[in-house]
Structures are given as C-alpha cells and as structure tokens.
N, C-alpha and C positions, 0 to 999 in steps of 0.2 A: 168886222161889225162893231160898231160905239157899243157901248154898252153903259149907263149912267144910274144911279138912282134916284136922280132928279124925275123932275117932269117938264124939262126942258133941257134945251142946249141952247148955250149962248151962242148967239149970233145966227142961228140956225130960225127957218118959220118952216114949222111939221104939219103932215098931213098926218091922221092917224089911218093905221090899217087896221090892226085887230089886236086881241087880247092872244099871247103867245106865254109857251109855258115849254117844260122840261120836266121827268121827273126820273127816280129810279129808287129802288131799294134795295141796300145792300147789309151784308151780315158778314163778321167774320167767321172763320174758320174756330172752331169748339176747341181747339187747342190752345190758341188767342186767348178764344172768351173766358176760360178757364183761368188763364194767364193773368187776365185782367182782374177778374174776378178774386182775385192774391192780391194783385196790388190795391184791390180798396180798403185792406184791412191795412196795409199802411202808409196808405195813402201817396198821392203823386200822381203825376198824368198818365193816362191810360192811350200809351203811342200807337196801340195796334187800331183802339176809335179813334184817334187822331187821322190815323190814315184813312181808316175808311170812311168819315166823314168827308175829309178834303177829296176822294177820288167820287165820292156820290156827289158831290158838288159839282166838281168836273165834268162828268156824265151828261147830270141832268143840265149843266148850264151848257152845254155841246146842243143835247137836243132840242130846246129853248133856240139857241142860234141858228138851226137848222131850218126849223119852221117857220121863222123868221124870213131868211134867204126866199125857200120856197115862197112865200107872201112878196118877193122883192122888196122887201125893208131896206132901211139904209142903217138903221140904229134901232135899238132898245130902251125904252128909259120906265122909268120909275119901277127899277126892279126889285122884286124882293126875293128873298128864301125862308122856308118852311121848312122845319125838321119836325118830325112826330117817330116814336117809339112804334113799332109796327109788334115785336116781342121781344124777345129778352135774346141781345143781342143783332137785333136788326133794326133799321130806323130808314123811314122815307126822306126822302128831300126832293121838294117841290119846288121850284123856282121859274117863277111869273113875271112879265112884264108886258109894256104894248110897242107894237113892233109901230115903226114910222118911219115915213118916207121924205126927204128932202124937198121945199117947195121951190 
C-alpha cells in the first residue's frame, strides 16, 4: 500500500474512496514510567516513550492500512498523525488519511 502525505501522486489520476483511519492507545509498564519519570530530573530522552510511541504508530498506521485494503484502495495520501495525552503515562495515536483508487 503507497502511503504519501501529499494529496497526490505524481503521474497517477485518483478516484477518492473514503476517509480511513487507525488508532490505538498504549501505556508503559509503571516500572518504565517510573524510570522515566528519574530521568526528567536530569534530563535526556526518555527511550521507554520512544518505543512506545514508535510501536503505537505502527499499530495504528497497520490498522489505517487494513481498512483501506478492505475499501480496495490502491494508496493513502494526505496522511497525518495525532498524538494526545490520554493520562499520565498513556497517549493515543490517531492516524488519518483518504484511501484511493488508481484511475
């Protein structure tokens, strides 16, 4: 599946199908958050949200793809992502785009 953040593809002429998305919410484990929660007092990247950002990305950008297929899309374009603070130590990630078909 293309996946672009445009709203086009060059050389391509699209038919739109629909507005497709993905989402999920993940949290680390209290021992992490803990963890992390140490290293803000001196500062530096906090690798345990590193990871569980990248793999809620993953997720959600799976499911997004999924729906798509199911739609028989051929590509994705003008996609975005969403993150929002869900609480302390969890965060959604929402990830949108319009699915499209090859003319």
């Amino acid at each position: 599946m293309l996946m672009v953040n445009t709203n086009f593809i060059s050389g391509k002429e699209l038919e739109t199908i629909a507005l497709v998305k993905g989402s999920t919410i993940q949290a680390k484990h209290v021992g992490k958050d803990i963890m992390s929660g140490l290293k803000t007092l001196v500062g530096g990247e906090l690798h345990a949200y590193v990871e569980m950002i990248n793999e809620a990305r993953a997720i959600s950008t799976k499911r997004m793809v999924e729906e798509a297929e199911k739609l028989g899309a051929d590509a994705i374009i003008n996609i975005r992502y969403s993150t929002s603070n869900v609480m302390q130590g969890a965060a959604e990630i929402l990830v949108y785009g319009t699915a499209v078909k090859y003319k």
